[in-house]
N, C-alpha and C positions, 0 to 999 in steps of 0.2 A: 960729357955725361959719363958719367962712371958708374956703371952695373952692380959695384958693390952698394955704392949709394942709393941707386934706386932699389934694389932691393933690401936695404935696409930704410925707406920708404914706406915701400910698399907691404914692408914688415909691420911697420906701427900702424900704416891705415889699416890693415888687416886684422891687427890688436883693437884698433879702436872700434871697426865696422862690429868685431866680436864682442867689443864689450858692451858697444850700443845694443846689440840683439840681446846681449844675455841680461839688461839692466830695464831696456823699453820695448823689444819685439814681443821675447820667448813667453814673459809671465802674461800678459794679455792672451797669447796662445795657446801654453798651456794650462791656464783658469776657463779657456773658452773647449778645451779638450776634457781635464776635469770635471767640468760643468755635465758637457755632453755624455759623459761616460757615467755621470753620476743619474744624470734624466735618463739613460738607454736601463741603467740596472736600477731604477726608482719603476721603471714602464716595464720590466721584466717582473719585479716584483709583486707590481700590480697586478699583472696577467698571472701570474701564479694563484696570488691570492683569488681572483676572480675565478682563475680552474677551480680553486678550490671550494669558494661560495656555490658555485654551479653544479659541484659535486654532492654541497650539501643541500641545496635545494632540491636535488632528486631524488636524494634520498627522504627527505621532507614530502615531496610530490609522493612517493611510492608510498612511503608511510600512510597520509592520508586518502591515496588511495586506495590501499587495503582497509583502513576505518570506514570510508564510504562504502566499499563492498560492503563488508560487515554490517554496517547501518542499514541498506538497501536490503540484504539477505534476510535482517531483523523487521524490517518494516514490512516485506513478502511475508514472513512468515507469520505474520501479527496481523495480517490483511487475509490470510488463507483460514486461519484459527476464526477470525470474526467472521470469514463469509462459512464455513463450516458451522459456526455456532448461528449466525444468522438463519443458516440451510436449517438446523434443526429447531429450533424456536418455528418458522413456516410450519415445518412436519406435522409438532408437537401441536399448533395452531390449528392446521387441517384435521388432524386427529379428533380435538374437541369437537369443531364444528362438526366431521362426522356425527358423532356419537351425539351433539346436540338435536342435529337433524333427524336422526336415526331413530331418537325419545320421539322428537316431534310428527315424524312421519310411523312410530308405534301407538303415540298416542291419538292419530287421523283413524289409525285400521282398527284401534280397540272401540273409538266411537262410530265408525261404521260398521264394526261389526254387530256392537246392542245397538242401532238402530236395523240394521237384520232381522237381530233375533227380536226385537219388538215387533217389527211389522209381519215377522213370518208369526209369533205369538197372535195378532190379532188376526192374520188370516186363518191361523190352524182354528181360534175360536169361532169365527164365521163359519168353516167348515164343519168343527164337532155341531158347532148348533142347527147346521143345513141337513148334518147327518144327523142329530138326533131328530129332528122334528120329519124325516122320512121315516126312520123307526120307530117314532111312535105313531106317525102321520097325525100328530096332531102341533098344533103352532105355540112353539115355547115363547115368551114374551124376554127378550132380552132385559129387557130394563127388570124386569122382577126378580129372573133370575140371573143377574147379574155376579152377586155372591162363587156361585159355582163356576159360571165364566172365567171369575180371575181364577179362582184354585184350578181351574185345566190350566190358564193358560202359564200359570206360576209351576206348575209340574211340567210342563211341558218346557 
């Protein structure tokens, strides 16, 4: 055996093993690298864009929550005005019925009070006639002179 030989051998298997990897190994390896490198920065991508949708849904979120404030602060305030105007419509309600009541309970005291003065009128004319008929001692007949009765009791 001759070491030149075998190393010129082991020269061309060395050439061939290489050109077997660089013709059948490497491209399978490196399409299965590129592949990977390409799904790691497609998944990188991804995630960015999603920071980014996520960024934009909060600000979406804060948005419409400051309009629902808004709305809410709107609808308090349009619930405060009605019960304020409710409150005075009640007022303005109790007010009338006062003043209804008020007619009503002036118009009880103005007919109690001519029925008063009617009946204090008929008793004053019982009494002018008790007192005239002691001052004359003699007996006035009501019914004849009835005429004079009503003008006492109409002046009185």
């Amino acid at each position: 055996m001759n070491i030149n030989l075998t190393l010129f051998a082991q020269l061309i298997s060395f050439a061939i093993f290489v050109w077997f990897c660089k013709n059948y190994v490497w491209p399978p390896i490196i399409g299965a690298m590129q592949e990977r490198q390409k799904q790691i920065s497609d998944g990188l991508n991804a995630a960015e864009k999603a920071g980014q949708d996520l960024e934009d849904a909060r600000q979406q979120v804060k948005a419409q929550l400051v309009e629902a404030k808004a709305q809410a602060a709107g609808i308090l305030d349009q619930a405060n005005k009605r019960a304020a105007q409710i409150v005075d419509e009640a007022k303005e309600q109790a007010f009338e019925e006062g003043l209804r009541l008020k007619g009503a309970a002036q118009a009880d005291i103005d007919q109690e009070v001519n029925r008063a003065k009617e009946k204090l009128r008929s008793q004053v004319a019982s009494l002018v006639l008790v007192g005239a008929e002691k001052i004359l001692e003699a007996s006035i007949d009501e019914t004849a002179h009835s005429d004079i009765v009503n003008k006492l009791a109409a002046n009185l």
